[in-house]
C-alpha positions in Angstrom: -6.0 -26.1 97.8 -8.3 -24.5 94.7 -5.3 -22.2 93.7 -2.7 -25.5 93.8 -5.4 -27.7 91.8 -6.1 -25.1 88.8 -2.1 -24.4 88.4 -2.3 -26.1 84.9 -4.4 -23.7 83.9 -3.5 -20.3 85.5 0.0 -21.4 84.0 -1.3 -21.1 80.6 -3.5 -17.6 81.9 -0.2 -15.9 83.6 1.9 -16.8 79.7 -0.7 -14.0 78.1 -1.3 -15.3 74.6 -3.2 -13.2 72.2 -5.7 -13.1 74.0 -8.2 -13.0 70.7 -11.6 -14.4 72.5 -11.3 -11.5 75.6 -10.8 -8.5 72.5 -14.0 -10.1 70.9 -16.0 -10.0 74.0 -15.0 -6.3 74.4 -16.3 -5.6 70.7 -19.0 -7.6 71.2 -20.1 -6.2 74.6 -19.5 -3.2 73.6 -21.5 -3.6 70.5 -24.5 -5.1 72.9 -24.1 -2.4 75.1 -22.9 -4.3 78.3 -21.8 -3.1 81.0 -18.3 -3.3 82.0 -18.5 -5.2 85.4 -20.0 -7.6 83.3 -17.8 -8.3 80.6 -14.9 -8.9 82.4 -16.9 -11.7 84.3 -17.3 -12.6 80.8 -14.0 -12.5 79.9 -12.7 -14.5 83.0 -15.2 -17.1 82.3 -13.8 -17.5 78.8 -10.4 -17.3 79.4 -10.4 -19.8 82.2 -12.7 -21.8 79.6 -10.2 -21.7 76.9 -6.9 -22.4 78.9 -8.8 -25.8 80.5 -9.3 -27.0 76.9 -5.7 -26.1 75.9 -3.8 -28.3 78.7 -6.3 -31.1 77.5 -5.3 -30.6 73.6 -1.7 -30.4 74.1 -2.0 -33.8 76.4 -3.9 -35.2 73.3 -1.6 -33.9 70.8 1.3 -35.2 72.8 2.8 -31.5 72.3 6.2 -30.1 74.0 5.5 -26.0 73.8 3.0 -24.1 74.5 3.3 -20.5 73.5 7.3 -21.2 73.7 7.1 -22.6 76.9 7.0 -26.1 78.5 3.5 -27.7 78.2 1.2 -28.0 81.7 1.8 -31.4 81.7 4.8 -32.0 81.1 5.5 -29.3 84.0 2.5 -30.9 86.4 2.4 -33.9 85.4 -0.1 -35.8 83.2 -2.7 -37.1 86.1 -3.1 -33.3 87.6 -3.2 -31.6 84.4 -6.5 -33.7 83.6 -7.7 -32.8 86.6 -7.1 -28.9 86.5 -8.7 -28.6 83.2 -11.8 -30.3 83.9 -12.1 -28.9 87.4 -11.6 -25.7 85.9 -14.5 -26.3 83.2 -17.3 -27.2 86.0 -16.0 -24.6 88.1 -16.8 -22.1 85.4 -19.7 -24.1 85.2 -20.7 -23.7 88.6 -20.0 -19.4 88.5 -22.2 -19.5 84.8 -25.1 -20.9 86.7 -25.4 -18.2 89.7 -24.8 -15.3 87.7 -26.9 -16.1 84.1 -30.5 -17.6 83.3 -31.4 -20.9 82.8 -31.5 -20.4 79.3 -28.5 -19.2 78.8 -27.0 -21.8 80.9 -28.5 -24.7 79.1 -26.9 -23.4 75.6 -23.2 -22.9 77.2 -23.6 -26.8 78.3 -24.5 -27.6 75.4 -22.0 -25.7 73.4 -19.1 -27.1 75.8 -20.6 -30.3 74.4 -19.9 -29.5 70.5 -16.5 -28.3 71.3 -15.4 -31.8 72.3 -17.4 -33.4 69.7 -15.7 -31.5 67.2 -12.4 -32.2 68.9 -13.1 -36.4 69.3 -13.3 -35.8 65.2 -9.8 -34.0 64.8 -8.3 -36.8 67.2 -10.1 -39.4 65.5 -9.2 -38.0 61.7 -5.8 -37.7 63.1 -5.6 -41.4 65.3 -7.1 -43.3 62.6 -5.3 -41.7 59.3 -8.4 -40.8 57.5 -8.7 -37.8 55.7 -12.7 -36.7 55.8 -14.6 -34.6 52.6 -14.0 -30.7 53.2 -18.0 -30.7 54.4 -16.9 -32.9 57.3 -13.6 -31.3 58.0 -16.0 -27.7 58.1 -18.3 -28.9 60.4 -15.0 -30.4 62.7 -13.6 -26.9 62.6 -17.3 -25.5 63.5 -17.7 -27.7 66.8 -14.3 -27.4 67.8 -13.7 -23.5 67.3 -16.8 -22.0 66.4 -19.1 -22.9 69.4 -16.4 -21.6 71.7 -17.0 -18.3 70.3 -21.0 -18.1 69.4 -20.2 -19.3 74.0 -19.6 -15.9 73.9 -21.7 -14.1 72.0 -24.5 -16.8 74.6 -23.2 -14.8 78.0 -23.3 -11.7 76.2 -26.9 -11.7 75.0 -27.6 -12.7 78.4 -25.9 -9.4 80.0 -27.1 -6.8 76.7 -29.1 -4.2 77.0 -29.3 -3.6 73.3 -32.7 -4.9 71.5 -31.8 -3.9 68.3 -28.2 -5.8 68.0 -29.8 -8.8 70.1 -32.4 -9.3 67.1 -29.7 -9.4 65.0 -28.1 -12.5 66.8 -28.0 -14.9 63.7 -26.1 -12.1 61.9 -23.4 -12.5 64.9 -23.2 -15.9 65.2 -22.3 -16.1 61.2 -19.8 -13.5 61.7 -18.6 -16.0 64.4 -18.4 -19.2 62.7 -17.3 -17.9 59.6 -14.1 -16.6 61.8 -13.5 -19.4 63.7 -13.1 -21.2 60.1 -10.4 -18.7 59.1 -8.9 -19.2 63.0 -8.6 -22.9 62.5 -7.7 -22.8 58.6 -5.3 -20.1 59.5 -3.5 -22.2 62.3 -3.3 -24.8 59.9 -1.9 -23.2 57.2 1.0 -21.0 59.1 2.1 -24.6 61.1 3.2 -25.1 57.2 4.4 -21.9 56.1 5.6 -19.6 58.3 9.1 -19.6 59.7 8.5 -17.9 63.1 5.7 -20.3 63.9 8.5 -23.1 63.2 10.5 -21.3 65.5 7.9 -21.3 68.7 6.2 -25.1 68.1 8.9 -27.0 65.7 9.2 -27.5 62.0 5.7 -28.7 60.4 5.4 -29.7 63.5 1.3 -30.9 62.2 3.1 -33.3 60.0 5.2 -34.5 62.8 2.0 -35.7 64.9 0.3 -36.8 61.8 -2.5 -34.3 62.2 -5.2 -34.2 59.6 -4.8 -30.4 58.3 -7.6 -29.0 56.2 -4.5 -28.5 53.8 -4.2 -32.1 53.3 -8.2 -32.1 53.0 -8.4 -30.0 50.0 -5.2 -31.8 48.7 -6.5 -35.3 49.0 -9.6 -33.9 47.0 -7.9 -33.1 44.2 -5.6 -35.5 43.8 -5.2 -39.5 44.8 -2.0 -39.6 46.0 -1.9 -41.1 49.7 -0.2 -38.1 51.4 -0.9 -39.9 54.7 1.6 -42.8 54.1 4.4 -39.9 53.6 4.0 -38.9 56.7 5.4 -41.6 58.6 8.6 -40.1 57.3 9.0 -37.9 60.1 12.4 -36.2 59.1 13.3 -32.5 57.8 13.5 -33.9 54.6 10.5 -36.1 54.6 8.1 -33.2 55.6 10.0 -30.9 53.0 8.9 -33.2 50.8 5.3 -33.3 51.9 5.7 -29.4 52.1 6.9 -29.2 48.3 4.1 -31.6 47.1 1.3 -29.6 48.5 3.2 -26.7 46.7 2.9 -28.2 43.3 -0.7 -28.9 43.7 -0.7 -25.0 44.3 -2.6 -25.6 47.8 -0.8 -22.8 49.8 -2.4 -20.7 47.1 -5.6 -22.2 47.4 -5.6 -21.9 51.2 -4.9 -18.4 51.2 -7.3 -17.5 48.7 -9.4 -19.4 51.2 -8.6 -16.8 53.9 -8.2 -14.1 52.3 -12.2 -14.3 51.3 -13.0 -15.3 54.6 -11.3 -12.2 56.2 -13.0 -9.8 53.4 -16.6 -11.6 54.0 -16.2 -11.0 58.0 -15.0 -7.4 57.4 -17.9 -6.8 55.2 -20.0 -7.8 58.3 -18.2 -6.5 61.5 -14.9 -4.5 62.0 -12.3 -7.3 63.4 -9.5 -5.2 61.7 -7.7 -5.5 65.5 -8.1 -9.0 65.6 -6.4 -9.6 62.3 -3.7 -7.7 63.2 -2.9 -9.8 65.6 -3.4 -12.8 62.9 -1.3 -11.8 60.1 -1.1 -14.0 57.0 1.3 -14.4 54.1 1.7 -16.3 51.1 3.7 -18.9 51.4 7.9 -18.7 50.2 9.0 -22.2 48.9 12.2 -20.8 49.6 11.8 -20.8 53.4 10.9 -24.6 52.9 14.3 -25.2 50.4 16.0 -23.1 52.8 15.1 -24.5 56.3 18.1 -26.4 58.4 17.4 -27.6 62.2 
């Protein structure tokens, strides 16, 4: 019954995304010196973690596709897809607690807590049309993405044998939140730009759910024209115009300046060069906008 229950999420598991949060916990765990049998407890912890939050993101997003694929719930059905991915975060839960300390346990409760703080903001931002100060919008991007990495880095320390690297935690966790900024930024600014991404999830497909990107963020504090009333144009041509304002405001510039620092910072600190590979960014082509049929 267990294997029937969590099919919304081993779906998602058996579609093999990037898998960017299992290559960090091998560079991490490597880096703390721990030991293999551990990490890839790790690793299943977190990638059943992850994949329990997605099914519930795409249900509050309302999305179709999911790594080119139907969604979970539109597959399973809304009412077991809740289930699966909630089960499937106190089940994790439940395997965190017999195999890590108290302490440790403690902090990945209270880090599944941020992450859907910071999500209640992006759904709020996005439910209620407001567009938050960039401050607010950081420490939304923080809660939602950051804290499931520093989870990580938590079950990590707990397993490392390292003393050296563990008294260098803070140093980590920066590294951490300072790349789930460029993660989240990043997602954000490719939904807008880059015509492969249109290809897997739709065309500007964030401006068709009337999400609150930190692109509109940093456009709304520059300028005071009420991008959010545009939106309810949901057309091709409606959102190319969206797309073509933000470009005269030169925010795809800005943006990518944005990432391109955040990427150089994080090098600076910790080799990720894999991990960027794998998250390729480019400036952005008006052309693919002016060019762009359905």
């Amino acid at each position: 019954m267990e294997e029937i229950l969590l099919q919304p999420v081993t779906y998602y598991i058996n579609q093999k995304g990037k898998n960017i949060r299992c290559i960090i916990c091998d560079l991490l765990g490597t880096l703390l010196n721990v030991i293999q049998d551990d990490i890839k407890l790790i690793k299943y912890i977190i990638d059943y973690i992850h994949n329990s939050s997605l099914v519930i993101d795409d249900i509050e997003d309302n999305s179709l596709l999911r790594r080119n694929e139907m969604c979970s719930h539109i597959k399973y059905g809304v009412p077991l897809t809740i289930n699966a991915g909630y089960y499937c975060v106190f089940k994790m839960l439940t395997i965190i607690t017999k195999h890590f300390r108290q302490q440790t346990v403690n902090k990945c409760i209270e880090f599944i807590y941020y992450v859907h703080e910071g999500q209640g903001m992006d759904i709020y931002y996005t439910n209620n049309k407001i567009i938050p100060s960039i401050e607010e919008y950081t420490k939304m991007m923080i809660y939602k993405t950051g804290y499931a990495f520093i989870l990580i880095l938590e079950l990590l320390m707990d397993k490392s044998n390292n003393v050296i690297i563990k008294k260098n935690k803070e140093t980590l966790v920066k590294i951490l939140t300072n790349f789930s900024i460029f993660y989240q930024i990043r997602d954000d600014y490719i939904n807008l730009t880059d015509p492969n991404y249109w290809k897997i999830k739709g065309f500007c497909q964030d401006l068709e759910e009337g999400k609150i990107s930190y692109l509109l963020v940093v456009f709304s504090s520059l300028c005071d024209i009420n991008i959010v009333d545009m939106m309810s144009d949901k057309t091709i041509e409606g959102k190319k115009k969206i797309v073509l304002l933000l470009n005269e405001y030169n925010i795809f510039d800005i943006i990518y300046e944005k990432l391109m620092e955040l990427k150089s910072d994080i090098l600076k600190e910790m080799n990720l060069a894999i991990i960027f590979d794998l998250l390729s960014v480019k400036r952005f082509n008006v052309n693919d906008i002016i060019s762009y049929e359905s």
